[in-house]
C-alpha positions in Angstrom: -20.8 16.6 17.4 -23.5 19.2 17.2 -26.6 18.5 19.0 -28.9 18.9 15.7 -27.3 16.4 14.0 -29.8 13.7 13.5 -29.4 10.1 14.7 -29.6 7.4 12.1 -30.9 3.5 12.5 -29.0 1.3 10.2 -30.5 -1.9 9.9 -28.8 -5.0 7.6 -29.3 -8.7 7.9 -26.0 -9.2 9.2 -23.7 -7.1 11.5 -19.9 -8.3 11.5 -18.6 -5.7 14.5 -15.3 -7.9 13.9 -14.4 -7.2 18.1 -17.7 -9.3 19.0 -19.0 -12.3 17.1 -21.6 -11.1 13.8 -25.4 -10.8 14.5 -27.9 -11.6 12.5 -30.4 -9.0 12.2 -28.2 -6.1 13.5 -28.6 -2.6 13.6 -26.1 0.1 14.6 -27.0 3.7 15.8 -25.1 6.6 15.0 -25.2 10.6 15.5 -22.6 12.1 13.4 -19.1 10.1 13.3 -19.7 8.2 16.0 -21.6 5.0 16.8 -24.1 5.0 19.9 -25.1 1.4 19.7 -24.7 -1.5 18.1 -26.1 -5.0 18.4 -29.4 -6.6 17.5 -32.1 -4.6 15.8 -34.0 -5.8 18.6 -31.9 -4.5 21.2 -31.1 -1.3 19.8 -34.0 0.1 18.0 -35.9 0.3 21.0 -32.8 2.8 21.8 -33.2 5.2 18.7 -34.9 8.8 20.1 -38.0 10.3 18.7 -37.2 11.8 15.5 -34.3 9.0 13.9 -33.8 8.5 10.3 -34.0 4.4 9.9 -31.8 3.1 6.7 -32.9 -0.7 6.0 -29.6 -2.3 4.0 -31.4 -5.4 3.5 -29.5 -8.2 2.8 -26.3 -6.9 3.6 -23.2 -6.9 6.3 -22.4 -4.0 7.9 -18.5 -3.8 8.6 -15.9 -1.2 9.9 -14.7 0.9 7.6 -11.2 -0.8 6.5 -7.5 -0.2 8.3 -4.1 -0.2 6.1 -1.5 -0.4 8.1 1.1 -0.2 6.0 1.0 2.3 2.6 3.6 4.6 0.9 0.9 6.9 -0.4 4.3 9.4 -1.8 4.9 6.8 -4.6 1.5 6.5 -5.7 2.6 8.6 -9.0 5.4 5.3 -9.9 1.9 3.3 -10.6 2.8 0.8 -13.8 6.1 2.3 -14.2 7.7 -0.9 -12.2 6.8 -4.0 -14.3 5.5 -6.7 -11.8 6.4 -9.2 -10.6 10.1 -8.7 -10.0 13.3 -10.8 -10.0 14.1 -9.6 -6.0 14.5 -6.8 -3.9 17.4 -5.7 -5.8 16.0 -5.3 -8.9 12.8 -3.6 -8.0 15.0 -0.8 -5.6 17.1 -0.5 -8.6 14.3 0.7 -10.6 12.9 2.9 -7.6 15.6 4.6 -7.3 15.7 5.3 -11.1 11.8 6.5 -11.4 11.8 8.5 -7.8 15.3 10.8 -9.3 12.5 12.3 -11.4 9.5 13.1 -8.3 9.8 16.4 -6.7 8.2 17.6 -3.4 4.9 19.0 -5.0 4.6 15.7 -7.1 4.9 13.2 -3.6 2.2 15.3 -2.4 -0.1 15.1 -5.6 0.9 11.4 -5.5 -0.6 11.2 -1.3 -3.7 13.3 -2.3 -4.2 10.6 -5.4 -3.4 7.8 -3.1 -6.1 9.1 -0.5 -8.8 9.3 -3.0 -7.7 5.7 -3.9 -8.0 4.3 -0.7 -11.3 6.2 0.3 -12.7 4.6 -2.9 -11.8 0.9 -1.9 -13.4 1.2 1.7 -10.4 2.5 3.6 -11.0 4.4 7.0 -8.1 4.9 8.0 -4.0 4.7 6.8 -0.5 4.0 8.1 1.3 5.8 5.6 5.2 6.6 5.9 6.6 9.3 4.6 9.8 11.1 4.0 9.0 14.3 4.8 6.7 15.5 1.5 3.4 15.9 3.7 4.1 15.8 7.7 0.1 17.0 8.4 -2.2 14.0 8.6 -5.9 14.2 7.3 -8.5 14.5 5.9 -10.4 14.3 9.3 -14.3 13.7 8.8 -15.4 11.7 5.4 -12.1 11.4 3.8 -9.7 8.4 4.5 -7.6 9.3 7.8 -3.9 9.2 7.4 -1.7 8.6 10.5 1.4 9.6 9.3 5.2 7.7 10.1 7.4 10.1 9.9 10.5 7.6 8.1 14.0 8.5 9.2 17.1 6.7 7.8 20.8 7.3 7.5 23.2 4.4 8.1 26.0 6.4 8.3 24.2 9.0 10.9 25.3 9.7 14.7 21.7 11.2 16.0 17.9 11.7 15.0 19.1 15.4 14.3 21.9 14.1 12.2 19.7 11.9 10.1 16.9 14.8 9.6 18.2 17.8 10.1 16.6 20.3 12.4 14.2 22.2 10.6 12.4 19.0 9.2 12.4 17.8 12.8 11.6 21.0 14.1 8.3 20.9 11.6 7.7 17.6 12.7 7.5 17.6 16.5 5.3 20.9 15.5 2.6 19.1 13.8 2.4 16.3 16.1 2.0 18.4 19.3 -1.3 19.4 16.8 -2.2 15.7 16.2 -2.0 12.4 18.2 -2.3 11.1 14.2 1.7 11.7 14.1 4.6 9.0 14.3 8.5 8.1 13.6 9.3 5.5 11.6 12.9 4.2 11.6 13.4 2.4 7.7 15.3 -0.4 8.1 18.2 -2.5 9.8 20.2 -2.0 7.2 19.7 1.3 6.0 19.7 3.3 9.5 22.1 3.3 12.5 21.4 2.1 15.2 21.6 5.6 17.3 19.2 6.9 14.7 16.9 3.7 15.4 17.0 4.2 19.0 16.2 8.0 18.8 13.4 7.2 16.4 11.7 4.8 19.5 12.8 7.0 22.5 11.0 10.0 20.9 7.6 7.8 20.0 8.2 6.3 23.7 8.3 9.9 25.6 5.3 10.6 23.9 3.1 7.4 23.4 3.4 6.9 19.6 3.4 3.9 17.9 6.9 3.7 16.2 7.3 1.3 13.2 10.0 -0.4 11.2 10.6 -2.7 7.9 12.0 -6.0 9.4 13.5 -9.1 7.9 11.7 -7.9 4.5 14.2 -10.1 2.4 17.1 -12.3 2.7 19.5 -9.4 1.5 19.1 -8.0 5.1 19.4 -11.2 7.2 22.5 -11.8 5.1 23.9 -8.3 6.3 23.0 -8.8 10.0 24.5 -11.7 9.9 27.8 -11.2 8.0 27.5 -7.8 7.1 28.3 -8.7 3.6 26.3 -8.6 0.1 23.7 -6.6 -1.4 23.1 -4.2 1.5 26.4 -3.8 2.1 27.0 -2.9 -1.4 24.0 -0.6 -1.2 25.2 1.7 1.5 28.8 1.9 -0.3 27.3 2.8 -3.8 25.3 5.5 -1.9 28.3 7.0 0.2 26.5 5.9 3.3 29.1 3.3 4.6 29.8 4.0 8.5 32.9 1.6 8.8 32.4 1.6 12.4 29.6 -0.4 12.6 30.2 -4.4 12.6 27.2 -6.8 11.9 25.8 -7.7 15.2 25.6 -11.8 13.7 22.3 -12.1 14.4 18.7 -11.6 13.0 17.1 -8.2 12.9 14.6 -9.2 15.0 17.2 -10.3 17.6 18.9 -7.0 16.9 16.1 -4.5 17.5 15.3 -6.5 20.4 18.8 -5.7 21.6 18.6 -2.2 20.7 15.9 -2.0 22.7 13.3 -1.2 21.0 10.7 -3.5 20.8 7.5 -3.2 22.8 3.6 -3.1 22.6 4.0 0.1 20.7 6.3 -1.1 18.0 4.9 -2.3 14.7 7.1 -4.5 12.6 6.5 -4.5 8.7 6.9 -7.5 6.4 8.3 -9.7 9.3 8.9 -12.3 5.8 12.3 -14.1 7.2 11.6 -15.0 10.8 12.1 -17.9 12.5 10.7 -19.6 15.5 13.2 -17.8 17.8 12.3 -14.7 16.1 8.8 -15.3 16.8 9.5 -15.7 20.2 10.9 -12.6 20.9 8.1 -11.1 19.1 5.5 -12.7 21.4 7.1 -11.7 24.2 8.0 -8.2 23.6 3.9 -7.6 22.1 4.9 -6.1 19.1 2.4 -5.8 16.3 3.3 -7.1 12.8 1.5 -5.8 9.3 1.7 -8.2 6.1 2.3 -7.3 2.8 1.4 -10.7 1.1 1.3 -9.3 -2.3 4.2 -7.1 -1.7 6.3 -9.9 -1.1 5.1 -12.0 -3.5 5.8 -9.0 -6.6 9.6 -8.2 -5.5 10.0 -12.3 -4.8 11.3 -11.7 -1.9 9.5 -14.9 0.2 6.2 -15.8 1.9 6.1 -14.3 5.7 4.8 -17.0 8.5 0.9 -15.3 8.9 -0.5 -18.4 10.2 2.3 -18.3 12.9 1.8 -15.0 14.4 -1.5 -15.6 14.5 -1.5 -18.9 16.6 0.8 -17.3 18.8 -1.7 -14.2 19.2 0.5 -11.5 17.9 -1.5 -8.2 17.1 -1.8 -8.9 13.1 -2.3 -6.6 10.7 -2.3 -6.4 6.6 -0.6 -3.6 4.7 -0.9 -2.7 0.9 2.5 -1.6 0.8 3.0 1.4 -2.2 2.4 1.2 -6.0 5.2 0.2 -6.7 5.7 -3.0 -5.2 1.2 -3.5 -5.8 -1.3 -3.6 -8.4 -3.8 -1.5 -6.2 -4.1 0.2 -2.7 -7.9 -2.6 -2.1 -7.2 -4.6 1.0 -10.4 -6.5 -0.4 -8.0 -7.5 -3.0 -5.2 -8.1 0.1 -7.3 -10.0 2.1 -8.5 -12.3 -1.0 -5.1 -12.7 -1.6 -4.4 -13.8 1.6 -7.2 -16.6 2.1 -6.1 -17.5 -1.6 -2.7 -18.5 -0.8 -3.2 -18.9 3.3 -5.9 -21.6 3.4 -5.4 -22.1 7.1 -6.1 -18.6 8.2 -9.7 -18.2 8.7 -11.7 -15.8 6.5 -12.6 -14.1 10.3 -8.7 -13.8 10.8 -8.7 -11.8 7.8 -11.6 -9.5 8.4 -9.8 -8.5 11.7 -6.8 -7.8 10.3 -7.9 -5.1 7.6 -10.1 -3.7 10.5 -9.5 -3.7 14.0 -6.1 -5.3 13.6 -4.4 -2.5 12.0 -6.1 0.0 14.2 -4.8 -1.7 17.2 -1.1 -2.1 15.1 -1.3 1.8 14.6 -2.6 3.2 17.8 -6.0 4.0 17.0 -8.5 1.4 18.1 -10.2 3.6 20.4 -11.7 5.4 16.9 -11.5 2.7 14.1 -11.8 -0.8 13.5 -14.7 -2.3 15.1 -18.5 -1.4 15.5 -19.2 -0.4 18.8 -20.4 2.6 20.6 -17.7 5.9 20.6 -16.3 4.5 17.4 -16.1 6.0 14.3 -19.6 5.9 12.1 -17.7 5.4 8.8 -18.6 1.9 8.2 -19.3 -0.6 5.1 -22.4 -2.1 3.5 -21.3 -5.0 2.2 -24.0 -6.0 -0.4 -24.7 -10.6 0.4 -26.0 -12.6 -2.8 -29.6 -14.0 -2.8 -28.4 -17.1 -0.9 -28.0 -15.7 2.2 -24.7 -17.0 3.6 -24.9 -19.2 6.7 -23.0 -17.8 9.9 -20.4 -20.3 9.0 -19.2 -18.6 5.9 -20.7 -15.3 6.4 -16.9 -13.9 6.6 -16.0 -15.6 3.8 -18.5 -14.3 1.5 -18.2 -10.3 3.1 -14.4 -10.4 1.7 -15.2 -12.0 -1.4 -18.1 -9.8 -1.9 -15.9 -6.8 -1.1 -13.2 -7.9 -3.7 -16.2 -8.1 -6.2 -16.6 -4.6 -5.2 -20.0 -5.1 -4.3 -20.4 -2.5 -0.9 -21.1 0.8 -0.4 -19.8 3.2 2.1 -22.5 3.7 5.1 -24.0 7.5 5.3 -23.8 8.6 8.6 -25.8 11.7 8.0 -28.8 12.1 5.5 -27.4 14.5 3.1 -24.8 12.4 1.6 
């Protein structure tokens, strides 16, 4: 932040900071990316310095600028080449497989530059994005959507993190995330990496205080080959030469199994969490994980309906994901959250709003820039544009993400020349 930057006033009939209840008649002050105050207009007007730029939104919300926790921005280019809704999980991987052959290195990165325009043009902040190893610099820093990137290792049939990557890509990795706090490991999936690869995966985000995340329990196919170690999965790893005939299914969930591995903890973020049960659940309270939805995900490969409502009565750290373009229609978490209350009439609206904002900062490690309105935090925020009946505070939240899926908001300058 340069010192000539000028402060801005932004004044709207409604503030929704999402970490504090919303005020009517609120007002946030900004310098630059980052927010000096927020609250009232009455309280922080009288704040602003000589010489501030005030912006009246008028009958508007201001919100954070939105979190997705959970994208795969490197198969943005298989948009509409996947007909949707699929049969099941087998099906749709089928037909990844059979479109992905065809995407080289330079088109996965065209495909994450695409995806980022995409997501900065449905009022996205800020993006949990695995990858494979296409793109391992995260960015655009500033005005463009942020990526935090999940480095995603896999390799049933591997001994070590080494083994599974290979040292150069490794090497390339642990070099760009010395550069940038913005820089995870992701381990894929039960069934589809060993369990020395899944344990290297979270010691390295451990010794350095990433968050590390995982697909869990994302369809019955892998609770089947935890269990039994039969079917589907098993069939999978054989077709793709990746059989370790060592391993033996543990005969239990995958949620017990991580937890046996070791591996879950407050800085762990489990993906899809579709098949758990109440023991799963259980383990998930009490190891503090986070957990990111991907409601329309799941519904297009018809692989279930995870338990949202549960993790939220329990007070789980919840968070919604898009999930790529070829298992969605879009990268909007409007749309995802709409979506949600749609089919999830007992989550409240506010549920929602938190977890497209601060919820998936917290699930991704960065609440300390994104996800709420409050002073330090990022600038980029929303304008949310209300209809000429002003909502009442009871279904203010309601009307913001139904508004939003309408498309009616506007990103929030924070500096005059935009």
């Amino acid at each position: 932040m340069t010192h000539h930057e000028p402060t801005i006033l932004h004044r709207a009939s409604w503030l929704a900071p999402v970490s504090t209840p919303p005020v009517e008649n609120g007002a946030v002050l900004v310098q630059g990316e980052r927010i000096l105050s927020a609250g009232s207009h009455d309280s922080v007007a009288p704040q602003a310095p000589p010489g501030t730029v005030k912006v009246d939104h008028g009958s508007a919300a201001l919100i954070p600028g939105l979190v997705n926790a959970h994208t795969h921005l490197e198969l943005t280019g298989l948009e509409g080449l996947i007909p949707l809704p699929q049969p099941g999980f087998p099906a749709w991987l089928g037909k990844v497989f059979e479109h992905r052959a065809a995407f080289g290195i330079e088109s996965m990165r065209g495909s994450i530059r695409r995806g980022l325009a995409r997501l900065a043009a449905t009022g996205t902040v800020l993006c949990g994005d695995i990858n494979n190893g296409s793109s391992l610099e995260p960015g655009p820093n500033g005005r463009g959507t942020h990526r935090h990137v999940f480095f995603e290792v896999l390799g049933f049939d591997r001994q070590d993190l080494v083994d599974a990557v290979g040292p150069d890509l490794i090497g390339a990795f642990a070099s760009s995330a010395r550069k940038s706090p913005s820089m995870s490991l992701a381990a894929h999936a039960a069934y589809s990496t060993s369990p020395e690869v899944i344990r290297d995966a979270k010691g390295w985000c451990r010794r350095t205080g990433r968050v590390f995340s995982m697909h869990v329990a994302e369809h019955r196919e892998e609770t089947r080959f935890l269990r039994d170690g039969g079917g589907f999965c098993r069939e999978l790893l054989h077709g793709l030469g990746r059989w370790a005939s060592r391993w033996t299914a543990p005969a239990m969930s995958p949620t017990a199994y991580l937890d046996r591995l070791g591996v879950l903890d407050r800085q762990t973020l489990l993906v899809h969490a579709v098949h758990l049960d109440d023991d799963d659940w259980e383990i998930a309270h009490r190891r503090g994980v986070s957990v990111c939805f991907c409601p329309r995900s799941n519904h297009n490969l018809s692989a279930g309906r995870a338990g949202i409502s549960k993790a939220l009565e329990m007070g789980i750290v919840t968070a919604l994901g898009t999930d790529s373009l070829a298992s969605n229609t879009d990268l909007d978490l409007f749309q995802e959250a709409a979506f949600t209350l749609d089919r999830y009439p007992a989550v409240a609206p506010e549920a929602v709003l938190a977890m497209i904002t601060l919820g998936g900062a917290l699930a991704i490690g960065q609440a300390r820039s994104f996800g709420a309105i409050e002073a330090g935090k990022s600038s980029r925020m929303l304008s949310v544009g209300l209809p000429e009946t002003a909502p009442s505070r009871n279904d203010l939240v309601e009307t913001i993400l139904l508004q939003g899926k309408r498309g009616a908001w506007k990103w929030v300058s924070s500096c005059t020349s935009d």
